[in-house]
Structures are given as C-alpha cells and as structure tokens.
HTML snippet that shows the backbone in 3Dmol.js (N, CA, C, O; Angstrom):
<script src="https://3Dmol.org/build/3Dmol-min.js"></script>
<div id="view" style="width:600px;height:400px;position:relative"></div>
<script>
const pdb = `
ATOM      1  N   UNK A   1       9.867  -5.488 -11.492  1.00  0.00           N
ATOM      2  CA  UNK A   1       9.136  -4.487 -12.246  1.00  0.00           C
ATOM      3  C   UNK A   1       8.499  -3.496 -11.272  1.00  0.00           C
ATOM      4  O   UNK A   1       7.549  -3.956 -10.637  1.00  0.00           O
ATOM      5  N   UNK A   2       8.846  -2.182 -11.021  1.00  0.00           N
ATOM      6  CA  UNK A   2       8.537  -1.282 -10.881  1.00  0.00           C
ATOM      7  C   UNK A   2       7.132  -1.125 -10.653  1.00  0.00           C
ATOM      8  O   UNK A   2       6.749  -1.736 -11.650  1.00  0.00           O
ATOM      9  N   UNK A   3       5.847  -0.681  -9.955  1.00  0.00           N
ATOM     10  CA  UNK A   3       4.607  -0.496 -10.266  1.00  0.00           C
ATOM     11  C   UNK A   3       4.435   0.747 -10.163  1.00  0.00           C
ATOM     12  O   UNK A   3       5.324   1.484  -9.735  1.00  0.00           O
ATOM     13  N   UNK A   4       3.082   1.238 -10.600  1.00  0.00           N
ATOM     14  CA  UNK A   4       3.078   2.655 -10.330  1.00  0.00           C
ATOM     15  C   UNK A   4       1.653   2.829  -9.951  1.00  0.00           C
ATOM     16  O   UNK A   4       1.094   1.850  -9.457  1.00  0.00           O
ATOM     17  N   UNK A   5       0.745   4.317 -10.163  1.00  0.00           N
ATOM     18  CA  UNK A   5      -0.318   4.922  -9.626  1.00  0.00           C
ATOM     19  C   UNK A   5      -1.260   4.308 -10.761  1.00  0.00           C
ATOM     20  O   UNK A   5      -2.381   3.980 -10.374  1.00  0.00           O
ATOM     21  N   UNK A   6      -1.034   4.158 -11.771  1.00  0.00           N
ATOM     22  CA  UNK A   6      -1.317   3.892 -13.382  1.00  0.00           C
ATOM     23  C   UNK A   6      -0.956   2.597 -13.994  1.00  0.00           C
ATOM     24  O   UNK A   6      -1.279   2.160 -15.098  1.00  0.00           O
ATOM     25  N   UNK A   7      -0.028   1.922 -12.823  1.00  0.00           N
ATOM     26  CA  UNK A   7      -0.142   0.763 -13.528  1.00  0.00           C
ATOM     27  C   UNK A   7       0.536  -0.175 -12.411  1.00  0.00           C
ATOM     28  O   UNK A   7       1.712   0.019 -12.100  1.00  0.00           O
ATOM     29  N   UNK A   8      -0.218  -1.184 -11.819  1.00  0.00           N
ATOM     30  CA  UNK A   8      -0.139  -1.960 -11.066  1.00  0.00           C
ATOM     31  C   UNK A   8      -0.440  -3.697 -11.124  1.00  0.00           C
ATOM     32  O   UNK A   8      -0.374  -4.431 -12.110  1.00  0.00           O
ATOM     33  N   UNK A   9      -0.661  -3.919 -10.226  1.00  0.00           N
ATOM     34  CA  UNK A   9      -0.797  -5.528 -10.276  1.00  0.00           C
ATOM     35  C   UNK A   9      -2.728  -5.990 -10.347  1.00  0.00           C
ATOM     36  O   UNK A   9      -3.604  -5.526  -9.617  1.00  0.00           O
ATOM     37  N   UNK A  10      -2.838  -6.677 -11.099  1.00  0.00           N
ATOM     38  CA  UNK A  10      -4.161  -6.796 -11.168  1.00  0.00           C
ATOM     39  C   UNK A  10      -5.209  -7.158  -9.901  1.00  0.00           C
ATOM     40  O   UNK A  10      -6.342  -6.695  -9.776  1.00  0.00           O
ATOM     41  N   UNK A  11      -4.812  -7.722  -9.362  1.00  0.00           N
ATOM     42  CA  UNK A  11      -4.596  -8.417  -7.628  1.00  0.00           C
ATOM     43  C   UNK A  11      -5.180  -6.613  -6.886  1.00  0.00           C
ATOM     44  O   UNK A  11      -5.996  -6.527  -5.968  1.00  0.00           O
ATOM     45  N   UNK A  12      -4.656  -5.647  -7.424  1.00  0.00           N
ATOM     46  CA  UNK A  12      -5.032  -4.756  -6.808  1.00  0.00           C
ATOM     47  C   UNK A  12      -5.838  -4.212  -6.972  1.00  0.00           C
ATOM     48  O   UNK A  12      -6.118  -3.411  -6.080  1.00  0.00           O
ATOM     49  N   UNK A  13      -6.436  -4.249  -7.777  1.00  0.00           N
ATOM     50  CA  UNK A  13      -7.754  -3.552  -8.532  1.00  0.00           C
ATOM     51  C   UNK A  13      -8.361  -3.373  -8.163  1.00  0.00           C
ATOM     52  O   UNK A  13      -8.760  -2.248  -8.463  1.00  0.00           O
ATOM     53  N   UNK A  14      -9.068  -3.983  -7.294  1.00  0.00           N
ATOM     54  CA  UNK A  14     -10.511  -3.957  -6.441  1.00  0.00           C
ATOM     55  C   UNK A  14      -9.851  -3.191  -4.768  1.00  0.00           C
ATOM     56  O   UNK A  14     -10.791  -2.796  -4.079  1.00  0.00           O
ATOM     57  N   UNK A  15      -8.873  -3.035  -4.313  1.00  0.00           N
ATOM     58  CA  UNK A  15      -8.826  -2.113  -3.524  1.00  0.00           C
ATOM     59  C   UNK A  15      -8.852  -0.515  -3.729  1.00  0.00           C
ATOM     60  O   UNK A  15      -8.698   0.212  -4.711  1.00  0.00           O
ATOM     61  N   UNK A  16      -9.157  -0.258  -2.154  1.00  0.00           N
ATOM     62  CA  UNK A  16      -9.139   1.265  -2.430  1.00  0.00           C
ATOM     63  C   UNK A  16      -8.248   2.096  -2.806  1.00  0.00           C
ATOM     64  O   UNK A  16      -7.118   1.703  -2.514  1.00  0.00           O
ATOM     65  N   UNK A  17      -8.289   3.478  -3.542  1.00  0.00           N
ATOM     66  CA  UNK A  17      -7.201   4.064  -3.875  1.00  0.00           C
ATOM     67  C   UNK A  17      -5.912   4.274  -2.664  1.00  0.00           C
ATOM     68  O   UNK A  17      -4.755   4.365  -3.075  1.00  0.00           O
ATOM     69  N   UNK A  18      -6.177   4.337  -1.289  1.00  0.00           N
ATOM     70  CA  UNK A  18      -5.376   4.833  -0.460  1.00  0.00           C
ATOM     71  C   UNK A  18      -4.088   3.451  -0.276  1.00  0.00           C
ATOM     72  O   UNK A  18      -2.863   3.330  -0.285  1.00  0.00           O
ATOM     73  N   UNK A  19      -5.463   2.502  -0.098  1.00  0.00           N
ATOM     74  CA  UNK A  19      -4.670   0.937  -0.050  1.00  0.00           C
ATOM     75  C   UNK A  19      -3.763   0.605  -1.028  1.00  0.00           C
ATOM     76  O   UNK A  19      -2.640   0.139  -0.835  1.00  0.00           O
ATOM     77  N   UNK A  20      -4.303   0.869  -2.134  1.00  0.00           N
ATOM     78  CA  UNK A  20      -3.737   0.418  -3.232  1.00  0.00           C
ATOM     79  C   UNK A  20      -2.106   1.308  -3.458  1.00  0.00           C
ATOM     80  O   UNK A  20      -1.028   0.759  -3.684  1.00  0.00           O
ATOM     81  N   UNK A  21      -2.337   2.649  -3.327  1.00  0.00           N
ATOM     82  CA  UNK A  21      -1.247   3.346  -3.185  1.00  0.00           C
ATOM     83  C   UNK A  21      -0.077   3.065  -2.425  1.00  0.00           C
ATOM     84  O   UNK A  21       1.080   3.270  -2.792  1.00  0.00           O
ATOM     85  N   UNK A  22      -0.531   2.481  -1.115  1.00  0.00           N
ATOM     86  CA  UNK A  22       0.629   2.196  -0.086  1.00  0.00           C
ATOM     87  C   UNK A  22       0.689   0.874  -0.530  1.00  0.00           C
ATOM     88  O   UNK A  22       1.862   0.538  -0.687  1.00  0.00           O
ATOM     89  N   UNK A  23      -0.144  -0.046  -0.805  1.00  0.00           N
ATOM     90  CA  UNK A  23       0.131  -1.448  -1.509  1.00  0.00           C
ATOM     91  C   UNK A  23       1.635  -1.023  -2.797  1.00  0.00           C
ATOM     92  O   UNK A  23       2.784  -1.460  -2.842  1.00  0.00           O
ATOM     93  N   UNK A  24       1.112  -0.304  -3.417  1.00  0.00           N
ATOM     94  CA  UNK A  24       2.282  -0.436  -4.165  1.00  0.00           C
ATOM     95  C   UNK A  24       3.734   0.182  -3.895  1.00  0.00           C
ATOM     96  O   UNK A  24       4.782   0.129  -4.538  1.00  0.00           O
ATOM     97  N   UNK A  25       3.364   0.810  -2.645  1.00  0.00           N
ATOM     98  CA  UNK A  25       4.821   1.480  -2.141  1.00  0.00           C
ATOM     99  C   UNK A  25       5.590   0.629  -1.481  1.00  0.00           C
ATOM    100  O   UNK A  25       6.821   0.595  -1.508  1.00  0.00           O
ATOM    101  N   UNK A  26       4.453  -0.461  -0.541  1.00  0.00           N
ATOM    102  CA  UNK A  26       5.429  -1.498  -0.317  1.00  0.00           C
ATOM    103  C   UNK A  26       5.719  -2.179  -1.335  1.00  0.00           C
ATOM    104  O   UNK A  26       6.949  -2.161  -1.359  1.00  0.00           O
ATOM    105  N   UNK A  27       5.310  -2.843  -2.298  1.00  0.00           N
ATOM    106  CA  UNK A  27       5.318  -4.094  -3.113  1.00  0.00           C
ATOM    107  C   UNK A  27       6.980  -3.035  -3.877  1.00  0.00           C
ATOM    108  O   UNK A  27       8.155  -3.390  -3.777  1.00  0.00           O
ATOM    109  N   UNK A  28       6.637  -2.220  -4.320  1.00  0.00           N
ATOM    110  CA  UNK A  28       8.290  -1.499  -4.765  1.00  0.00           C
ATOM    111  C   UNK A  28       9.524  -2.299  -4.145  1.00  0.00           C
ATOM    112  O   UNK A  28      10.347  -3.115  -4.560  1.00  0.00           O
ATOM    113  N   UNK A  29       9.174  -1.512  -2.675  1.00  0.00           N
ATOM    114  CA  UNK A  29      10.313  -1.099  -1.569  1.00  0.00           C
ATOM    115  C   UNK A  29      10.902  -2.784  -1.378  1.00  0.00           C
ATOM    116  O   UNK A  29      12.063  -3.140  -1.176  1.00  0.00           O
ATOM    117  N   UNK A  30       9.327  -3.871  -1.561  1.00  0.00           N
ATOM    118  CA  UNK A  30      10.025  -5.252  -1.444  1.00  0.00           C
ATOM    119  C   UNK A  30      10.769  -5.922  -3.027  1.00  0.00           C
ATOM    120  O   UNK A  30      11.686  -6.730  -3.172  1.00  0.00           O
ATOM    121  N   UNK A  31      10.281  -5.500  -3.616  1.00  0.00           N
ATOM    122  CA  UNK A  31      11.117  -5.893  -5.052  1.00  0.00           C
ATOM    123  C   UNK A  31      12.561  -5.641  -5.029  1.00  0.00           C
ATOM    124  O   UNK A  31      13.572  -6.312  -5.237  1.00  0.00           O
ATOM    125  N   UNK A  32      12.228  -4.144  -4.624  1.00  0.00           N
ATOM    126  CA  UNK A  32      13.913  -3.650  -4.548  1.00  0.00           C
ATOM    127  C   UNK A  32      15.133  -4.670  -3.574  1.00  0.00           C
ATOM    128  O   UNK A  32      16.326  -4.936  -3.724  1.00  0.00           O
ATOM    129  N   UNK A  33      14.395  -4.921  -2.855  1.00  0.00           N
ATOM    130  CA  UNK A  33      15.220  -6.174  -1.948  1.00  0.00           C
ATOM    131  C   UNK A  33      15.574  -7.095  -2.693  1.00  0.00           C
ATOM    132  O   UNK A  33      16.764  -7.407  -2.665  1.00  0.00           O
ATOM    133  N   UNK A  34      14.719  -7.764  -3.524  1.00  0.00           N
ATOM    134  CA  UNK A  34      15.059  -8.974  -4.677  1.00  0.00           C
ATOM    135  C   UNK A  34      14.886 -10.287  -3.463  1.00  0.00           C
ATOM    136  O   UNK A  34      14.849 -10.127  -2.243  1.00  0.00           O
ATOM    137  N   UNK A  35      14.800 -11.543  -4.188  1.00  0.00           N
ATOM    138  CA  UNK A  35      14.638 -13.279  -3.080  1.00  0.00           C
ATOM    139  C   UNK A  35      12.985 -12.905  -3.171  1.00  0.00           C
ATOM    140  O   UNK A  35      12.483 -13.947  -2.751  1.00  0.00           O
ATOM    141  N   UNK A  36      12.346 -12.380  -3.354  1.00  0.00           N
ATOM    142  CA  UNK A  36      11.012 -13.287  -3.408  1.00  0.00           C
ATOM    143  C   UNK A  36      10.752 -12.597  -4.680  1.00  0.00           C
ATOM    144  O   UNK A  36      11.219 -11.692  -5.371  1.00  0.00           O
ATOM    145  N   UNK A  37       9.327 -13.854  -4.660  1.00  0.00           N
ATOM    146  CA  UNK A  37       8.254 -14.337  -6.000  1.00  0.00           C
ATOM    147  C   UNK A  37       7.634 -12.775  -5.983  1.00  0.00           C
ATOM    148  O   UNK A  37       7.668 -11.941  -5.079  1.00  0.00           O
ATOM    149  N   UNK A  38       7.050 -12.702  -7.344  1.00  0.00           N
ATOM    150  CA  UNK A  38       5.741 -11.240  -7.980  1.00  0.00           C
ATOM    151  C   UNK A  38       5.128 -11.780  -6.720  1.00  0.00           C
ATOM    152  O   UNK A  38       5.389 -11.377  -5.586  1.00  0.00           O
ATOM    153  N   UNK A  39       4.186 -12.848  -7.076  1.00  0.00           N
ATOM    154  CA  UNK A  39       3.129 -13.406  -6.454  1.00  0.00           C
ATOM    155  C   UNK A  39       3.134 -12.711  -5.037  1.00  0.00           C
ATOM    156  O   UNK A  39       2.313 -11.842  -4.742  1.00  0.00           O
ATOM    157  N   UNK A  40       4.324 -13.252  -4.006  1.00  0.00           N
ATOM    158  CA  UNK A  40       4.532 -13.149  -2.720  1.00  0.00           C
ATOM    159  C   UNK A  40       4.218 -11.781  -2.853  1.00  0.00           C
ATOM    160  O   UNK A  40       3.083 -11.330  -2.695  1.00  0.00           O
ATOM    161  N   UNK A  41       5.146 -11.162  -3.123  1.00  0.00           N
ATOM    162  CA  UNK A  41       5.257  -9.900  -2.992  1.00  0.00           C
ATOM    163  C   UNK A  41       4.229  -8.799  -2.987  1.00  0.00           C
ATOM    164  O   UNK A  41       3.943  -7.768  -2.377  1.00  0.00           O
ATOM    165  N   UNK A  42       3.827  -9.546  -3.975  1.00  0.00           N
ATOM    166  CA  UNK A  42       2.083  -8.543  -3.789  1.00  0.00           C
ATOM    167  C   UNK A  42       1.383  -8.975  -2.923  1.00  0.00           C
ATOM    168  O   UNK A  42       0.561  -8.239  -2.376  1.00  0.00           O
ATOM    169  N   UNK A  43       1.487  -9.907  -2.677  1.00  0.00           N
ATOM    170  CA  UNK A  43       0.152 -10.650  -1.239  1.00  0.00           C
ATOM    171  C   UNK A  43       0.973 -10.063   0.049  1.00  0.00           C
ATOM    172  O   UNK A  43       0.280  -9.873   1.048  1.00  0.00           O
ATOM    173  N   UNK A  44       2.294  -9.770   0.142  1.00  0.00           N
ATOM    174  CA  UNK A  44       2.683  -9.492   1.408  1.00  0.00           C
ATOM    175  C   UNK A  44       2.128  -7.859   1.206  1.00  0.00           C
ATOM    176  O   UNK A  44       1.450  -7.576   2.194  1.00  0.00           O
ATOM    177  N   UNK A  45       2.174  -7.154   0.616  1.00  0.00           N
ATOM    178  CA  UNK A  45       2.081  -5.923   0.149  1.00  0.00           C
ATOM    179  C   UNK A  45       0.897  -5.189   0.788  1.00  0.00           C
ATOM    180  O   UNK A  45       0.704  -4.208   1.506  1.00  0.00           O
ATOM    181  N   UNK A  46      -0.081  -6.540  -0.079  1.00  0.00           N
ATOM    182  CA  UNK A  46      -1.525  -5.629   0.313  1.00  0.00           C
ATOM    183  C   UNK A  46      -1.690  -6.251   1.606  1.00  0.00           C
ATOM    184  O   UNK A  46      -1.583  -5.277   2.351  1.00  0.00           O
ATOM    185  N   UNK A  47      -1.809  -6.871   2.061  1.00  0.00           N
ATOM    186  CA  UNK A  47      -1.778  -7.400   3.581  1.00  0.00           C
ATOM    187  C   UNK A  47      -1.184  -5.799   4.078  1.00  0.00           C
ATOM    188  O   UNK A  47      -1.988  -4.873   4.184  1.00  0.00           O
ATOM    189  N   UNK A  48       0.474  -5.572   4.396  1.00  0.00           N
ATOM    190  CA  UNK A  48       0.657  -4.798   5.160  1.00  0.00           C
ATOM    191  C   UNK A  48      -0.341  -3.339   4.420  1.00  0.00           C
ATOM    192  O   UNK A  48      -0.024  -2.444   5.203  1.00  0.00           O
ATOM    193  N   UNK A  49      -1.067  -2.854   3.649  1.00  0.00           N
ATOM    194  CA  UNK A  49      -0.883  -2.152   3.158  1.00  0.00           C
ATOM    195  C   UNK A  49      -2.121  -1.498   3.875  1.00  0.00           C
ATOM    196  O   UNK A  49      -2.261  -0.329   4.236  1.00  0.00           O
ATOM    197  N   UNK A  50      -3.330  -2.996   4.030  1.00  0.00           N
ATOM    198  CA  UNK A  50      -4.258  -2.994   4.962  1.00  0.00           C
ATOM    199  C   UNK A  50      -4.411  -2.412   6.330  1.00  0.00           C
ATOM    200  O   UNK A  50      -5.143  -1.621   6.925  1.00  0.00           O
ATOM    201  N   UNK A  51      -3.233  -3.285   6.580  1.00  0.00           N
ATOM    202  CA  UNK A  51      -3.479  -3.020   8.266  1.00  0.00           C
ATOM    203  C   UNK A  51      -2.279  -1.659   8.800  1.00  0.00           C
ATOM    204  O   UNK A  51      -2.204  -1.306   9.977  1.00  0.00           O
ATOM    205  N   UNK A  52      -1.341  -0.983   7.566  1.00  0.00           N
ATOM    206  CA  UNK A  52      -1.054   0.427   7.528  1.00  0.00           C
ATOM    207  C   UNK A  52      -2.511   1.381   7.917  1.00  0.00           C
ATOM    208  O   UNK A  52      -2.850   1.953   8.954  1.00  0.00           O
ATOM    209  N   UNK A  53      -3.191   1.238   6.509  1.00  0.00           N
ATOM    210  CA  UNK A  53      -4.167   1.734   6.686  1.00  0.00           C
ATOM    211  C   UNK A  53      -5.400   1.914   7.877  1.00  0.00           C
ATOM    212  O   UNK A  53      -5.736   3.031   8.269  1.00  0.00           O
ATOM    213  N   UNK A  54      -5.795   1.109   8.204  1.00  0.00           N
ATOM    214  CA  UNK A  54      -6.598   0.704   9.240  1.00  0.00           C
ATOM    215  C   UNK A  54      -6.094   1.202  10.444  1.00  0.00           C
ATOM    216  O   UNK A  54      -6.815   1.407  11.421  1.00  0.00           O
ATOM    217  N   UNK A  55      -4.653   1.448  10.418  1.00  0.00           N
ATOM    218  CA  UNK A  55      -3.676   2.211  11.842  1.00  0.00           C
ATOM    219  C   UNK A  55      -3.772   3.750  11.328  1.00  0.00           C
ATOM    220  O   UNK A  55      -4.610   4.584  11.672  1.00  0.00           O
ATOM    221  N   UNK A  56      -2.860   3.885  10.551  1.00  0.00           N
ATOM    222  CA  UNK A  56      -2.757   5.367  10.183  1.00  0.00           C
ATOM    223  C   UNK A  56      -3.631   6.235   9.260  1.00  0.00           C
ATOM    224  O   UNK A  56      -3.996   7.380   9.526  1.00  0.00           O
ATOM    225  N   UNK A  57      -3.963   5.449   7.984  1.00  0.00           N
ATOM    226  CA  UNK A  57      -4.339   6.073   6.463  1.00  0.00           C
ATOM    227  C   UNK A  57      -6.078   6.614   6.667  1.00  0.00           C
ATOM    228  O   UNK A  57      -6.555   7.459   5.909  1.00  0.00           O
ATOM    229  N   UNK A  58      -6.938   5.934   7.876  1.00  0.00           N
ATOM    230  CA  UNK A  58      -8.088   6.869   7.419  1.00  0.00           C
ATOM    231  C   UNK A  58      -8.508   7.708   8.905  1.00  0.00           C
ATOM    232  O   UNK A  58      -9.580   8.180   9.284  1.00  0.00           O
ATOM    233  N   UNK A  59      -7.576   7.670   9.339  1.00  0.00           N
ATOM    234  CA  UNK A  59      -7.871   9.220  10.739  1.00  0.00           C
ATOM    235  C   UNK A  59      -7.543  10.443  10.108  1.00  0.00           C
ATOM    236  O   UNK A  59      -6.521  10.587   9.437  1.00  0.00           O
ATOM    237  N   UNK A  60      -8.530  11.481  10.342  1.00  0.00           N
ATOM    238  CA  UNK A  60      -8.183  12.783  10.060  1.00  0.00           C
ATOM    239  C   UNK A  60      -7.481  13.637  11.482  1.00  0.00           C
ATOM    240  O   UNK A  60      -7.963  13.585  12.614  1.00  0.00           O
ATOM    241  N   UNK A  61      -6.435  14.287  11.148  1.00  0.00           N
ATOM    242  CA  UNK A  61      -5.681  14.653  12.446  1.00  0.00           C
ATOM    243  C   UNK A  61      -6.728  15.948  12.967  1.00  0.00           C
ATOM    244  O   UNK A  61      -7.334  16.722  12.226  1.00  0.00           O
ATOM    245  N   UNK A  62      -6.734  15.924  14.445  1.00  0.00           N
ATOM    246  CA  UNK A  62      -7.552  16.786  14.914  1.00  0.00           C
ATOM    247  C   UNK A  62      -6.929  18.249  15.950  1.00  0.00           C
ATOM    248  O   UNK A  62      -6.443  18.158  17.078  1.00  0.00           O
ATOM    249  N   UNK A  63      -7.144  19.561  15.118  1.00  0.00           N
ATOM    250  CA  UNK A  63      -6.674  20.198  15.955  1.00  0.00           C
ATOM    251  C   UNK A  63      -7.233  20.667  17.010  1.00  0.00           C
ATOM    252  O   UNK A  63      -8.460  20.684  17.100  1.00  0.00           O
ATOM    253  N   UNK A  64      -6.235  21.241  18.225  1.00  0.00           N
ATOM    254  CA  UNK A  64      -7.022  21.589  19.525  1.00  0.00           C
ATOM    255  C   UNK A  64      -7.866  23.213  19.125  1.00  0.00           C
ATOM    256  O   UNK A  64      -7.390  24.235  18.632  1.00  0.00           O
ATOM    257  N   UNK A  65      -8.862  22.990  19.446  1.00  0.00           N
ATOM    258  CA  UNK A  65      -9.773  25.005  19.354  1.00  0.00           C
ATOM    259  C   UNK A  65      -9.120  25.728  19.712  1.00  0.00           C
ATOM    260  O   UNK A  65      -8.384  25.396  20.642  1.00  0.00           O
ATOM    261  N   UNK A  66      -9.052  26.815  19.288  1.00  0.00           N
ATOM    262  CA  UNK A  66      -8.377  28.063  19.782  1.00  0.00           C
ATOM    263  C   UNK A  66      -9.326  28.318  20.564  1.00  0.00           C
ATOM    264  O   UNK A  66     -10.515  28.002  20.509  1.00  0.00           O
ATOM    265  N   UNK A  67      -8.596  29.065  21.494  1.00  0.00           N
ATOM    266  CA  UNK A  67      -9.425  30.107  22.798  1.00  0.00           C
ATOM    267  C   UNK A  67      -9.919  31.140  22.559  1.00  0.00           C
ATOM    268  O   UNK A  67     -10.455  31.790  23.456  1.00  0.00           O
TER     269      UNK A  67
END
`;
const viewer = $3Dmol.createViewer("view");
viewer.addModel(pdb, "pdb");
viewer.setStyle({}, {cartoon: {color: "spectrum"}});
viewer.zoomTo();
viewer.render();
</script>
C-alpha cells in the first residue's frame, strides 16, 4: 500500500513533517521491492529517515558574500 503526505502509517504521526515525508519516501521505495513485513518496513523507514535527516534535511545551504 502506497502511503502518501495525507495518509500514512500511524507509527508516524508523532514525527516531524520533514521526517515523516522522507519516512514515507523510503517506506514506498521499500514496498515497491516487495519480501518484507508493513511492520518492518516502516521501522526501517523511519530509522533511515532520521538519520537522512540529521545528515542532510535540517542545514540551510550557505552562500559565499558577494564582494
């Protein structure tokens, strides 16, 4: 089953919107594979979805000053 922005796994609820977003982009991308459980799948999900975040999702990119 497919998740979306609007409708997700309950498990996700209490994360943040950014998390939750890439949570469900993985939890997709692993369904689409097929061989594992809902369950798994969402726990592997938000796990990576975390430590995505925590790397990439809350730095703002910084440009160099003009001269």
């Amino acid at each position: 089953m497919p998740w979306t922005k609007a409708d997700y796994p309950n498990a996700m609820k209490n994360l943040s919107q950014t998390v939750r977003n890439k949570a469900i982009e993985i939890a997709n991308a692993l369904f689409e594979k097929g061989n594992m459980e809902e369950g798994r799948i969402i726990a592997i999900a938000i796990t990576n979805a975390k430590k995505w975040v925590n790397k990439h999702g809350q730095t703002k990119k910084r440009f160099p000053k003009k001269l």
